[in-house]
OpenMM code with the backbone's topology and positions (N, CA, C; nanometers):
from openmm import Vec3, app, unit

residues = "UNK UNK UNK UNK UNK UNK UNK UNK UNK UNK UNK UNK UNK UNK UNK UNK UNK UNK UNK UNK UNK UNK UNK UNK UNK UNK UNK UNK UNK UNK UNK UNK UNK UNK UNK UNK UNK UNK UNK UNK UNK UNK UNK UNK UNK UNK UNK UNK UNK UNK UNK UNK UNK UNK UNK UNK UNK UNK UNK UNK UNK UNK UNK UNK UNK UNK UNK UNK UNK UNK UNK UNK UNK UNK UNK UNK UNK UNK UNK UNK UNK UNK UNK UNK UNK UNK UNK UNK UNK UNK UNK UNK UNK UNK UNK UNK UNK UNK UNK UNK UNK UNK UNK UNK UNK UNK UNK UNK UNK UNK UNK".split()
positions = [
    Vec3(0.1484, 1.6837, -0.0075),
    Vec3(0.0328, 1.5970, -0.0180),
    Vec3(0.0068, 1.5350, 0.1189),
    Vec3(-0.1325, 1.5500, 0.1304),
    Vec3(-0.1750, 1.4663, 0.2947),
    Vec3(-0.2697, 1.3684, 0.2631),
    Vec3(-0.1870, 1.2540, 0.3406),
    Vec3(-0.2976, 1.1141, 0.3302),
    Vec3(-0.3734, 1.0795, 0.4497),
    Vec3(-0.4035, 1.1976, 0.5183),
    Vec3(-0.5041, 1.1536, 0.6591),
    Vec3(-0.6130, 1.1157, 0.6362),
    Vec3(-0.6300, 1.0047, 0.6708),
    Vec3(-0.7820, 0.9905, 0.7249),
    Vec3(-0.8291, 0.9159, 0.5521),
    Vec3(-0.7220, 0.9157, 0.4503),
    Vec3(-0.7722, 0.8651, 0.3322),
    Vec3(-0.7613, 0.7535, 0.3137),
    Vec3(-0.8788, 0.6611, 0.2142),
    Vec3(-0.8982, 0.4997, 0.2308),
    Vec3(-0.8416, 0.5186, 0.0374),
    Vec3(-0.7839, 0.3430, 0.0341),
    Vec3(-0.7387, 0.3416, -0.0563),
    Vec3(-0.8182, 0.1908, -0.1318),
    Vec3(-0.7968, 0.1406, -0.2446),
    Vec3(-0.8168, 0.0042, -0.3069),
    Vec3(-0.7241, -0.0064, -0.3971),
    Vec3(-0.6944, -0.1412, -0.4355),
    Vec3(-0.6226, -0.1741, -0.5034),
    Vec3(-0.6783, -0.1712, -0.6292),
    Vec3(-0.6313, -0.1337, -0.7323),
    Vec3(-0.7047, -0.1149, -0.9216),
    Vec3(-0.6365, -0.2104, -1.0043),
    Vec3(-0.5006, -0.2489, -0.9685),
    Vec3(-0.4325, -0.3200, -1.0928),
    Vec3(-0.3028, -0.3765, -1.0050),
    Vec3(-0.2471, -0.4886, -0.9782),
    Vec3(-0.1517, -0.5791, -0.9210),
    Vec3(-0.0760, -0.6730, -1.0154),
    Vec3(0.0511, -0.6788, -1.0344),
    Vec3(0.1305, -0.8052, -1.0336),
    Vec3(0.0677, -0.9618, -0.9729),
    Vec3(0.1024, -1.0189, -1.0913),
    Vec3(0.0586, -1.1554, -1.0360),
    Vec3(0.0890, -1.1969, -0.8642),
    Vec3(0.2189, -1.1953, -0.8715),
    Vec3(0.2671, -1.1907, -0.7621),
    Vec3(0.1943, -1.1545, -0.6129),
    Vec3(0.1381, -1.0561, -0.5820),
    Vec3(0.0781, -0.9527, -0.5144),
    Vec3(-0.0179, -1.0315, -0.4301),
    Vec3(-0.0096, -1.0163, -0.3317),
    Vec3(-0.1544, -1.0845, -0.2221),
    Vec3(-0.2263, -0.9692, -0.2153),
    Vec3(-0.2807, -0.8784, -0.2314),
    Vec3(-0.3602, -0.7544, -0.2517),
    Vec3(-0.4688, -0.7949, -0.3870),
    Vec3(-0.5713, -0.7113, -0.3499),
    Vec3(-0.6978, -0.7722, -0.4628),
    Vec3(-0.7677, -0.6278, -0.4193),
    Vec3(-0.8809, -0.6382, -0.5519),
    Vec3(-0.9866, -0.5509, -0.5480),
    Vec3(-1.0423, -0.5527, -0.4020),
    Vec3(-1.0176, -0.6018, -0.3200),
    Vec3(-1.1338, -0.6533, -0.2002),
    Vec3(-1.0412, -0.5339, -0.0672),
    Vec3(-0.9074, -0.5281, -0.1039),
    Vec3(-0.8283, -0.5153, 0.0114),
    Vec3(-0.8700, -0.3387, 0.0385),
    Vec3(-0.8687, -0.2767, 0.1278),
    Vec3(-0.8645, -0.1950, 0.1464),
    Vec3(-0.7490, -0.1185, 0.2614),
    Vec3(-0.7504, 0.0279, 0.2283),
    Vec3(-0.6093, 0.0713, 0.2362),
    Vec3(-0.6741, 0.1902, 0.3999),
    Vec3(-0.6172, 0.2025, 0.4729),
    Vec3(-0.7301, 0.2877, 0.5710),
    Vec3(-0.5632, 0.3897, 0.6047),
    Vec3(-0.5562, 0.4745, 0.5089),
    Vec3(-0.4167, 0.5799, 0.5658),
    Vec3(-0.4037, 0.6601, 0.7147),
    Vec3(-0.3469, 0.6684, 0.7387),
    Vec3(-0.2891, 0.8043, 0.8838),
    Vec3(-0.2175, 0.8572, 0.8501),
    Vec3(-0.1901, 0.9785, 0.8521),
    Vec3(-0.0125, 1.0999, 0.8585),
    Vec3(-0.0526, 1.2049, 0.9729),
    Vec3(0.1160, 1.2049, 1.0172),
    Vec3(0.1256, 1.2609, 1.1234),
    Vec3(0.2711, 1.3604, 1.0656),
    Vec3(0.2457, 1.4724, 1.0543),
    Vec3(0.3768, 1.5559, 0.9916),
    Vec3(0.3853, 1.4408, 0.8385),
    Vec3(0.5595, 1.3946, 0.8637),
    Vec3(0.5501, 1.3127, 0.7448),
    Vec3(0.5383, 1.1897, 0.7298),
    Vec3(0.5177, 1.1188, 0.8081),
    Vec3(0.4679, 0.9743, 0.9006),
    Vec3(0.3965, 0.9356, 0.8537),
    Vec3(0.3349, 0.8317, 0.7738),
    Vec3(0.2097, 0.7536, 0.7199),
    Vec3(0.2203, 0.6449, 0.7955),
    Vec3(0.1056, 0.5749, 0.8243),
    Vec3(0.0651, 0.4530, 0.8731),
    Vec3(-0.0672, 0.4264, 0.8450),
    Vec3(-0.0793, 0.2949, 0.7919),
    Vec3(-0.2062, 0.2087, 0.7546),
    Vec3(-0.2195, 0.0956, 0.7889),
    Vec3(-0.3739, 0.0556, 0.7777),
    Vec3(-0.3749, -0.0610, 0.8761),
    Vec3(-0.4603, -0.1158, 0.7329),
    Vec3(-0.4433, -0.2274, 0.7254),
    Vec3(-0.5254, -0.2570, 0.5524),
    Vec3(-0.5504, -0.4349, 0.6038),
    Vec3(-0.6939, -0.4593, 0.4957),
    Vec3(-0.7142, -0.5906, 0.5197),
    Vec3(-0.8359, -0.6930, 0.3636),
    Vec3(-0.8851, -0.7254, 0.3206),
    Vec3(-0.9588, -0.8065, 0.2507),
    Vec3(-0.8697, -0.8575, 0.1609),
    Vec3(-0.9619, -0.9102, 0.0905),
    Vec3(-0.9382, -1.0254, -0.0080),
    Vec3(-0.8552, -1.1184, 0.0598),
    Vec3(-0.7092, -1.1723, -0.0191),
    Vec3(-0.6259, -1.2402, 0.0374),
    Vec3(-0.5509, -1.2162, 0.1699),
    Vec3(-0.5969, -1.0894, 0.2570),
    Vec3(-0.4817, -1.0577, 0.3789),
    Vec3(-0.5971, -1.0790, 0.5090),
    Vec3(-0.5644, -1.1263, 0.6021),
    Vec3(-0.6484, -1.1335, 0.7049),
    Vec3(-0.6332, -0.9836, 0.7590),
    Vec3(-0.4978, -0.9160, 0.7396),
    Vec3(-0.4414, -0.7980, 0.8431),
    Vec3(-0.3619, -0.7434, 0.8472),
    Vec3(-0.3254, -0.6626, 0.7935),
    Vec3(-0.1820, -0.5843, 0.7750),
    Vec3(-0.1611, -0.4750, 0.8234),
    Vec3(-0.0277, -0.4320, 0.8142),
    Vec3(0.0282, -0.2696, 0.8578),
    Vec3(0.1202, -0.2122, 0.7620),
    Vec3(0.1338, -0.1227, 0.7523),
    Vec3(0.2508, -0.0589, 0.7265),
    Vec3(0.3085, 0.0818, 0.7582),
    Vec3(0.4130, 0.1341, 0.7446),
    Vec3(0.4382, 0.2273, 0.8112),
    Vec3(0.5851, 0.3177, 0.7360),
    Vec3(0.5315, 0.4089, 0.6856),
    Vec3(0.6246, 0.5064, 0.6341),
    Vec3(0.6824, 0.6059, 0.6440),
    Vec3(0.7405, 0.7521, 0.5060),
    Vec3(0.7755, 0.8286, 0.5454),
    Vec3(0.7244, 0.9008, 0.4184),
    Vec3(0.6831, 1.0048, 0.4430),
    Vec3(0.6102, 1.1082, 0.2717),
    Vec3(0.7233, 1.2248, 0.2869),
    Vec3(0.7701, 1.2504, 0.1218),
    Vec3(0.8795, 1.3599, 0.1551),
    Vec3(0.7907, 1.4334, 0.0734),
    Vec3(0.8820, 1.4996, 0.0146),
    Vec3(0.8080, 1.6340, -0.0071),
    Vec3(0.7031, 1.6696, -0.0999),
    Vec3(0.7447, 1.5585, -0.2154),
    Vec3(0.6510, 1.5305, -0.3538),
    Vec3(0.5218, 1.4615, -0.3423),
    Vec3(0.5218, 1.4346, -0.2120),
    Vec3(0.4045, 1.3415, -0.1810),
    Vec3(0.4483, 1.1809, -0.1935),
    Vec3(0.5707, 1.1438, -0.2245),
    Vec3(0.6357, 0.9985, -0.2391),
    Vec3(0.6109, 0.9513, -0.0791),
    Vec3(0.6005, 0.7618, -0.1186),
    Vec3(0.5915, 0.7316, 0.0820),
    Vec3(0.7060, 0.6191, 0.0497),
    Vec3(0.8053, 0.5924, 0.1118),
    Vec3(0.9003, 0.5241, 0.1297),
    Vec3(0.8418, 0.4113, 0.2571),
    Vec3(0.7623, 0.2987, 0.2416),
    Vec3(0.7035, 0.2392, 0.3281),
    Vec3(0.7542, 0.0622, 0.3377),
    Vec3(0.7890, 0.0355, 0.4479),
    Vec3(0.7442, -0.1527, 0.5084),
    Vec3(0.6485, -0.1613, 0.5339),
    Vec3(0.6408, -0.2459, 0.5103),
    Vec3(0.4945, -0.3693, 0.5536),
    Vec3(0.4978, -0.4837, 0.5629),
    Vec3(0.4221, -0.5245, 0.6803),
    Vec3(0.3937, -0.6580, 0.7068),
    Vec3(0.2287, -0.7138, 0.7025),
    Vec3(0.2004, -0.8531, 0.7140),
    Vec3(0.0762, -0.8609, 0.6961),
    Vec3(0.0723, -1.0846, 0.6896),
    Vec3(-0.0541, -1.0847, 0.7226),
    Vec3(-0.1059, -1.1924, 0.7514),
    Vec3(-0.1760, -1.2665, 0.6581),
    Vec3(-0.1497, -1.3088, 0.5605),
    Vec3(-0.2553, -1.3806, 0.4554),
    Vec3(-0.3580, -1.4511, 0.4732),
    Vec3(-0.4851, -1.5372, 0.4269),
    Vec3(-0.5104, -1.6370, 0.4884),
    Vec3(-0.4895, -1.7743, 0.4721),
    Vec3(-0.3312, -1.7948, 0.4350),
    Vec3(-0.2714, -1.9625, 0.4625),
    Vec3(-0.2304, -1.9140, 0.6110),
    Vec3(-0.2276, -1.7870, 0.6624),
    Vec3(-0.1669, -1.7838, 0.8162),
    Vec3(-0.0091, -1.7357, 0.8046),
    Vec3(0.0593, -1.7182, 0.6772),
    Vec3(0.1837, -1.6488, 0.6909),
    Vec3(0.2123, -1.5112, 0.7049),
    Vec3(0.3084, -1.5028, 0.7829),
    Vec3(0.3669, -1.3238, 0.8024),
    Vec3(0.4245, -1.3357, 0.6736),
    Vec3(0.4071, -1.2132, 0.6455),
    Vec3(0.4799, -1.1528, 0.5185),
    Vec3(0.5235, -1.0262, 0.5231),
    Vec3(0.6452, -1.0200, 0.4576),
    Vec3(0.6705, -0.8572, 0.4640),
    Vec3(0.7298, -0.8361, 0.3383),
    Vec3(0.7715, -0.6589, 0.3433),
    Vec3(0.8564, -0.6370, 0.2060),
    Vec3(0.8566, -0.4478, 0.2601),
    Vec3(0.8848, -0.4301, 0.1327),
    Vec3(0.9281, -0.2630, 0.0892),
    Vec3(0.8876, -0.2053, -0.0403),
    Vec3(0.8096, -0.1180, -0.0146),
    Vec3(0.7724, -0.0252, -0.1365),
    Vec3(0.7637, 0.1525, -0.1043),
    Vec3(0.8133, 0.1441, -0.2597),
    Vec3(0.8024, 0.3173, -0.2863),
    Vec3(0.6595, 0.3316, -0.3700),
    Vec3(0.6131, 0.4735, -0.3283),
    Vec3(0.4640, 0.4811, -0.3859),
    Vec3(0.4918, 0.6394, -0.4228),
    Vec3(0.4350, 0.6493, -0.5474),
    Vec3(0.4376, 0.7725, -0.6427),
    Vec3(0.2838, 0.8173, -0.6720),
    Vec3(0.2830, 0.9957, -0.6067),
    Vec3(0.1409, 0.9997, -0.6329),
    Vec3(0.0821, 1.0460, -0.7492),
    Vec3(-0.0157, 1.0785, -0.8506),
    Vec3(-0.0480, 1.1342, -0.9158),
    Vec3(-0.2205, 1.1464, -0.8726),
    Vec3(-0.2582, 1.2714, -0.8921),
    Vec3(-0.3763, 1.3278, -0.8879),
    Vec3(-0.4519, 1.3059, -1.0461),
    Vec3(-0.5628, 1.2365, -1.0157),
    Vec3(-0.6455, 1.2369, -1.1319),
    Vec3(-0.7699, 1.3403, -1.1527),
    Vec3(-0.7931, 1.3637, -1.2455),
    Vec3(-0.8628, 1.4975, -1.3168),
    Vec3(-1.0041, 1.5089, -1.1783),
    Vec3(-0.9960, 1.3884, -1.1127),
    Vec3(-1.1180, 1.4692, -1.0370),
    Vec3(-1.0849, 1.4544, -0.8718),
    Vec3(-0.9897, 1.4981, -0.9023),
    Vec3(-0.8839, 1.5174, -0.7397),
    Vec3(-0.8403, 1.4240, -0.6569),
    Vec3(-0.8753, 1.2648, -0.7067),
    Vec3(-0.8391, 1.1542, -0.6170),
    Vec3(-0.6858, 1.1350, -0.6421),
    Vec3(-0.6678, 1.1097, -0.5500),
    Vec3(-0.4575, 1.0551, -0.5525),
    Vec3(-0.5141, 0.9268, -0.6389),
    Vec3(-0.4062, 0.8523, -0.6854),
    Vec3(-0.3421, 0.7321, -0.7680),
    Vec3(-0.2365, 0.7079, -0.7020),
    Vec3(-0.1806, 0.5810, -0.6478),
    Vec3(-0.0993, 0.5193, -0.6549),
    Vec3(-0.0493, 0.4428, -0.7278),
    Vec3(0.1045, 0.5205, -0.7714),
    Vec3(0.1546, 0.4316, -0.8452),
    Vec3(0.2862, 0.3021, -0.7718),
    Vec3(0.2756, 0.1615, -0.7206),
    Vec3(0.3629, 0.1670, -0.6340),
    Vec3(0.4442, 0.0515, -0.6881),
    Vec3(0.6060, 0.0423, -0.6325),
    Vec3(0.7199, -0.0521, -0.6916),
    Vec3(0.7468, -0.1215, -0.5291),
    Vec3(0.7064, -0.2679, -0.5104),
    Vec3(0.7143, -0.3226, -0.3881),
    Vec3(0.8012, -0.4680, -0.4033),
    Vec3(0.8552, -0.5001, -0.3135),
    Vec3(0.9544, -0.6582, -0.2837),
    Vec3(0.9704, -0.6607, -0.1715),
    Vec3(0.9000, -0.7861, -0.2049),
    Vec3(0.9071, -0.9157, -0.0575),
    Vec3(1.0463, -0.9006, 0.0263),
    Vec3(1.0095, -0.9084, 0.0932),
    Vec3(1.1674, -0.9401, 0.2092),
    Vec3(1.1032, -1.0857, 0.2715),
    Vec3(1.0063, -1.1033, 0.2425),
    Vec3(1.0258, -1.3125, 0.2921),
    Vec3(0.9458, -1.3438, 0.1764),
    Vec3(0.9245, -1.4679, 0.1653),
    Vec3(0.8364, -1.5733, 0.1112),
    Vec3(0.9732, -1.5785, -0.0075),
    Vec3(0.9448, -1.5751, -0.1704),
    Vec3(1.0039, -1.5510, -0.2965),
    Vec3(1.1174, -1.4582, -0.3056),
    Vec3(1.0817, -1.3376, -0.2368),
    Vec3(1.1736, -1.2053, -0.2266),
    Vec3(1.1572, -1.1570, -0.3943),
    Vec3(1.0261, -1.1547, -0.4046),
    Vec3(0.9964, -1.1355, -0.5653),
    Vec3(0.9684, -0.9651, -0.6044),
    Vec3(0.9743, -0.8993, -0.6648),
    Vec3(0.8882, -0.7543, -0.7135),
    Vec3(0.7789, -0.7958, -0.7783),
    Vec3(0.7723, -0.6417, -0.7746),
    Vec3(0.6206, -0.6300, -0.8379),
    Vec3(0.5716, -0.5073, -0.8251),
    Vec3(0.4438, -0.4720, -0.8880),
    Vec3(0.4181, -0.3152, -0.8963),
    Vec3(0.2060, -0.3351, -0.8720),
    Vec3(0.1782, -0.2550, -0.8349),
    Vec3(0.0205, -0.2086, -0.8029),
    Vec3(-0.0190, -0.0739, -0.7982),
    Vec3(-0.1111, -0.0358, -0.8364),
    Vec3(-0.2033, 0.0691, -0.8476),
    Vec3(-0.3284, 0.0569, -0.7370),
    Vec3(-0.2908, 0.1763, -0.6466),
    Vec3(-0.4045, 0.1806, -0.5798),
    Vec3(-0.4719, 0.3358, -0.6327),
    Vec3(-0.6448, 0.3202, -0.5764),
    Vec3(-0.6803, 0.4382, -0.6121),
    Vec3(-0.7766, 0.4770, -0.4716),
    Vec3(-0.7914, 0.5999, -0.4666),
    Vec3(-0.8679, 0.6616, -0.3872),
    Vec3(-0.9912, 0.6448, -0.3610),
    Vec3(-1.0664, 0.6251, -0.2039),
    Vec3(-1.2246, 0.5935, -0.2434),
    Vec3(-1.2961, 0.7097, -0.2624),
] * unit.nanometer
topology = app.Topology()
chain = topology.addChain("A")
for resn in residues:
    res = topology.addResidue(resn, chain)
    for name in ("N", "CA", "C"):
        topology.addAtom(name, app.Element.getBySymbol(name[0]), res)
């Protein structure tokens, strides 16, 4: 599975979650390398930066800027599934490494 050049949104979040309908997901891959640069709703600015193995899974950190002005980071695994009219789904399992150090899970979908 290749995520170049593909934009993502968020569909469904954990309370928890600073991500919203608003945020958008702007992907890169390079071999198996993902990197995104993502920003609305609650984030002024974020990054993250992964690894896609073979199933199309991304083993990714991220950091990012809210707008109270805090860095935030964490770790998530993202599981893809293709829906009947060829867009990826994200299915993803993510935790904070600052603020709470809470989980949580989100659905992003393809634009």
């Amino acid at each position: 599975m290749n995520y170049h050049n593909k934009r993502f949104r968020v569909v469904e979040s954990t309370a928890n979650a600073e991500t919203t309908e608003e945020t958008i997901f702007a992907y890169q891959q390079t071999e198996n390398i993902i990197t995104s640069e993502y920003k609305g709703g609650n984030i002024l600015k974020g990054h993250l930066i992964g690894l896609v193995d073979k199933d199309g899974s991304i083993d990714m950190r991220y950091h990012q800027v809210n707008l109270e002005g805090e860095l935030m980071t964490g770790i998530c695994h993202s599981t893809p599934e293709l829906n009947k009219n060829g867009k990826i789904r994200l299915h993803e399992r993510w935790k904070w490494t600052s603020g709470d150090m809470s989980s949580g899970k989100s659905i992003l979908e393809e634009l």
